[in-house]
C-alpha positions in Angstrom: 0.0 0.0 0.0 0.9 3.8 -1.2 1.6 6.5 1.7 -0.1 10.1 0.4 1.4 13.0 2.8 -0.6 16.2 2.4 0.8 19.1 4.0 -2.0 21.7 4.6 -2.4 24.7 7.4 -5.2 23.4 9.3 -7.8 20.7 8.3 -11.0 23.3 8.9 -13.7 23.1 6.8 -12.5 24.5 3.2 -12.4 23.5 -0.2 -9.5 21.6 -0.6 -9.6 20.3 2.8 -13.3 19.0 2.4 -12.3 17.3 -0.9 -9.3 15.5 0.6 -11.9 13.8 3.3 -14.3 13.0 0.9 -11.4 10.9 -1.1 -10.6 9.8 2.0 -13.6 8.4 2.4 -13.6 6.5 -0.3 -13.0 3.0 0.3 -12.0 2.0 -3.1 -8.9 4.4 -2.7 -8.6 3.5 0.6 -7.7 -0.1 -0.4 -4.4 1.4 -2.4 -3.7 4.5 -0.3 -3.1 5.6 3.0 -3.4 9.1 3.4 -1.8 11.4 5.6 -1.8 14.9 7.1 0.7 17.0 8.4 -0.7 20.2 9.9 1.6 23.2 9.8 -0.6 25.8 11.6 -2.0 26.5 15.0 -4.1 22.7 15.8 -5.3 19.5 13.9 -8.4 21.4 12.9 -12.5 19.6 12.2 -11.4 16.7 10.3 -8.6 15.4 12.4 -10.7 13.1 14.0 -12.8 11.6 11.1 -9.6 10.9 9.2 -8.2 9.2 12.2 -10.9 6.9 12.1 -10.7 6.5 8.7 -7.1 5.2 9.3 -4.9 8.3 8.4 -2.1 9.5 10.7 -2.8 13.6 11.4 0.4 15.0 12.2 1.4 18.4 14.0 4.4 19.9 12.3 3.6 23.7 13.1 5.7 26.5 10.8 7.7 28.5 13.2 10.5 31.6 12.7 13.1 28.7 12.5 13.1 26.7 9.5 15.8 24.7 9.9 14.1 23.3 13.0 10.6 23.1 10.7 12.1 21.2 8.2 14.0 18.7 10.4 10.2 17.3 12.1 8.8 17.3 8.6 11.4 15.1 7.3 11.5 13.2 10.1 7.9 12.6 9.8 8.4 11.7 6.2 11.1 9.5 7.1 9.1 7.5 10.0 6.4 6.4 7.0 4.1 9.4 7.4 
């Protein structure tokens, strides 16, 4: 099975967040994708918990002033299967 990592602000409702659920959803994609979120603003957001249940990993990775220390979790989540 295929790992998906999305990297979004929040996962409030919006456009592109609501559409990313509802393929989520889906359990034909499901059966050949994981997906998974990495949130880089403020908290997890509405749909965390619905796409937990659905089987995703929702990851906090929030955007600071210091990059270097940003881009070292987001590879490490990469790294760790995310």
């Amino acid at each position: 099975m295929k790992r998906v990592l999305h990297v979004l602000g929040r996962l409030d409702i919006g456009g592109i967040e609501t559409w990313l659920v509802n393929l989520t959803r889906n359990r034909e994609l499901r059966e050949s994708f994981t997906m998974d979120f990495c949130c880089v603003a403020g908290g997890p957001g509405y749909f965390a918990d619905e796409l937990r249940q659905l089987g995703s990993r929702v990851h906090l990775c929030r955007r600071g002033l210091n990059l270097l220390s940003f881009n070292s979790r987001l590879c490490g989540i990469m790294k760790d299967g995310a």
